[in-house]
N, C-alpha and C positions, 0 to 999 in steps of 0.2 A: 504493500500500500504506500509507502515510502519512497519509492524509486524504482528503476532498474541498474544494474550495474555499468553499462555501458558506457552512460551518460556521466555516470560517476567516476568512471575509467578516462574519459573522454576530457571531462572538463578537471579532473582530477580535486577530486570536491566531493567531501560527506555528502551527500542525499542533498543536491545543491535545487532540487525542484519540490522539497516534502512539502515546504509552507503553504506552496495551489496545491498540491495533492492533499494536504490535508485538508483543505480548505471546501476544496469540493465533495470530499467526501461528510465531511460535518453540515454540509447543505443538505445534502443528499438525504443523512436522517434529521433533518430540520428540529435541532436541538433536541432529539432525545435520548442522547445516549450520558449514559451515568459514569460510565468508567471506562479507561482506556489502558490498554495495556503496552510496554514496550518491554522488551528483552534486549540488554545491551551484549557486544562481545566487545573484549578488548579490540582496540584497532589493531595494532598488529597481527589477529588471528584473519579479523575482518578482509584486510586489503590483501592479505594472502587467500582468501578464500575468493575476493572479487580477482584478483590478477590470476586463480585456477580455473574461475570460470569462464573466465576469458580465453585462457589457452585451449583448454575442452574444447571451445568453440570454433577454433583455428586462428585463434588474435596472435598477435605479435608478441615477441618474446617481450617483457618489460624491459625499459631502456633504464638504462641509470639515473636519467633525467627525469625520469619517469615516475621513479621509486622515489627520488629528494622530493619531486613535488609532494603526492603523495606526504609522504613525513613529515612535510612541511604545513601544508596546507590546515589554515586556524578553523574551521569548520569542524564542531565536535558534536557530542552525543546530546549535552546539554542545551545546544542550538534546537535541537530535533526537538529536545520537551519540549523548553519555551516552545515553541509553534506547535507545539501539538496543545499546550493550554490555552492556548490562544484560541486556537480553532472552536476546540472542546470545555471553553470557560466553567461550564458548572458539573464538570465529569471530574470522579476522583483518578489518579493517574496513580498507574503501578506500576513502577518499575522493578523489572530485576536482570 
């Protein structure tokens, strides 16, 4: 519901489209949903998992360039709640 990896491969950027994505979908249920859940994984496990499923796919080997952005790149988890409470204002949120 968050993204796809592509894009996220691509512009090298945590879930750089969640805020509309969330956005339309909290329209979608027109305020009534109570709770929202997110499951975090370390980023390191994360961008190893998005650059495997990349290759799977026939993507490009990661570039070294590629990998610093990545690492670099100030887009976190905590970006994702805030928009998701945004979205979701009167929903409890669980994270784990």
């Amino acid at each position: 519901m968050l993204g796809t990896m592509r894009p996220m491969l691509t512009s090298a950027t945590f879930y750089p489209d969640a805020a509309a994505r969330i956005d339309r979908i909290a329209q979608a249920f027109d305020g009534q949903v109570d709770q929202v859940c997110l499951a975090l994984r370390s980023y390191d496990h994360w961008w190893a998992s998005a650059l495997g499923f990349q290759l799977m796919r026939g993507g490009p080997v990661p570039t070294s360039d590629l990998r610093a952005r990545l690492l670099h790149q100030s887009r976190r988890w905590r970006d994702v709640m805030r928009e998701l409470s945004v979205a979701f204002p009167q929903a409890r949120s669980v994270i784990w």
